[in-house]
N, C-alpha and C positions, 0 to 999 in steps of 0.2 A: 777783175772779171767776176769774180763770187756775189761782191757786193752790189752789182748788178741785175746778176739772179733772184739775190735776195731781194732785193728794190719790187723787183719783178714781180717779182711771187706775193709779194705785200702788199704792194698798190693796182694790181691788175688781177691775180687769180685767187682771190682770199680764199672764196668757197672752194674752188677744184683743190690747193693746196691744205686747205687748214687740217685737214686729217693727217695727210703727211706730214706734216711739219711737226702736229702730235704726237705723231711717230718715233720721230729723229731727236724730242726730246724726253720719251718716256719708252726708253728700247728695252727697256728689262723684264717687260709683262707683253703677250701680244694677245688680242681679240682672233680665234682661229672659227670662222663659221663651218659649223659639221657637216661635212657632205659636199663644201665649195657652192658649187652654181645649183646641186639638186637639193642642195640641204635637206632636212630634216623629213623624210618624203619619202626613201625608197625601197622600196617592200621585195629584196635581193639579198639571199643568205650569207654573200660574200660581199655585197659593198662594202661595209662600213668596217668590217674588217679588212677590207685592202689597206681602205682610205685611210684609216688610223695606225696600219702598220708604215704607210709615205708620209707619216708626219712624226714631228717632234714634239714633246707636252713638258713641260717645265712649270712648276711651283710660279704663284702667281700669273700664267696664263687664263684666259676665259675663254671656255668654249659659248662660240654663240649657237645655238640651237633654230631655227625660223623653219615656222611650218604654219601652216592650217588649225591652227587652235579649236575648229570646229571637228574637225577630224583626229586631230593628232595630241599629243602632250609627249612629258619625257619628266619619268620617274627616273631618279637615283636611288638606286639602290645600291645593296653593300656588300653582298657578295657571288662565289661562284655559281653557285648551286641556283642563287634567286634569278641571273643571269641567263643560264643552261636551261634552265625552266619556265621564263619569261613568268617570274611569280613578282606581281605588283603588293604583294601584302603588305610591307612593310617597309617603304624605300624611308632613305635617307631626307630626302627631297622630293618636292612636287612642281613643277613650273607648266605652266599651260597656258602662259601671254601668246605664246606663236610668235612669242622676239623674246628669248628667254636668254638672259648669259649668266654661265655660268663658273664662277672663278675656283682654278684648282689649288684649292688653298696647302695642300701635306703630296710627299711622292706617295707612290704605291699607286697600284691599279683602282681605274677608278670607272663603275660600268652605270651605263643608263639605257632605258628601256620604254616602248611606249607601253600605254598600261590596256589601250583601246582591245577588244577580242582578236584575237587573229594578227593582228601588228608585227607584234614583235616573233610572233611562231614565224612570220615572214621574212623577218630579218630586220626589221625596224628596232636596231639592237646594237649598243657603241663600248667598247670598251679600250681605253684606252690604258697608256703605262704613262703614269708621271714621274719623269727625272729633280732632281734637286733647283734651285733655280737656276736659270740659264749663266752661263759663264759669260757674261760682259761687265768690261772692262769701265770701271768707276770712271766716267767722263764727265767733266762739265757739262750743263746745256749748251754751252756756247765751241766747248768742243765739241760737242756731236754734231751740231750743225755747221760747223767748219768742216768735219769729214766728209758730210752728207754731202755739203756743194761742193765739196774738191773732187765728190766722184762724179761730178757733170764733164768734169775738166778734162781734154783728150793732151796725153802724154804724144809728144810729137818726137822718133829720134831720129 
């Protein structure tokens, strides 16, 4: 029945599938877009710290950032004080494609900010806590996609 699915998924939905199936064989790093569906956009003292305390951030993830590069950008910068004060003087990092990803290479808190007047006093302001790299289990590609389609599979008792 798996190989089925597989067949399936190969010769009929290449495009809809090809991301997942990326997935299933590259599970130790994940692409996380900031903000979900309002991404990188929303000028609320508490979003982004809701949003980033419901997620998890592990070494080797990317945050992807999309926004309005006409309006918007996202300085990295490095620490509390430049955060608390939305002070763009001196960041880490500059991205301003408006499809910006960026990979969290070491744990430790790691904060960004937009640099535009008034932005980030708004709240256009992220800092998240990155953990060590995620805890998954050394799998073959061919076992991980074994797992992947046996979870299609309904356990009948």
């Amino acid at each position: 029945m798996s190989s089925i699915i597989f067949i399936d998924l190969i010769l009929h939905k290449t495009k809809a599938y090809r991301h997942l199936l990326f997935n299933v064989f590259n599970q130790e790093s994940v692409n996380i877009q900031v903000g979900d569906s309002k991404r990188w956009s929303v000028y609320d003292s508490e979003f982004y710290y809701q949003w980033s305390k419901e997620k998890q951030f592990h070494v080797g993830d990317s945050l992807l950032f999309e926004n309005n590069n006409k309006v918007n950008d996202v300085f990295e910068i490095s620490g509390d004080l430049e955060f608390l004060y939305c002070d763009p003087i001196s960041p880490v990092a500059v991205h301003k494609t408006g499809h910006d990803l960026v990979k969290l290479t070491e744990p430790g808190i790691h904060y960004f900010i937009s640099s535009e007047p008034g932005h980030c006093e708004a709240g256009l302001k992220l800092q998240v806590v990155v953990g060590p790299t995620a805890n998954v289990p050394k799998l073959s590609p061919l076992e991980r996609l074994t797992r992947w389609l046996d979870s299609f599979m309904f356990n009948h008792h």
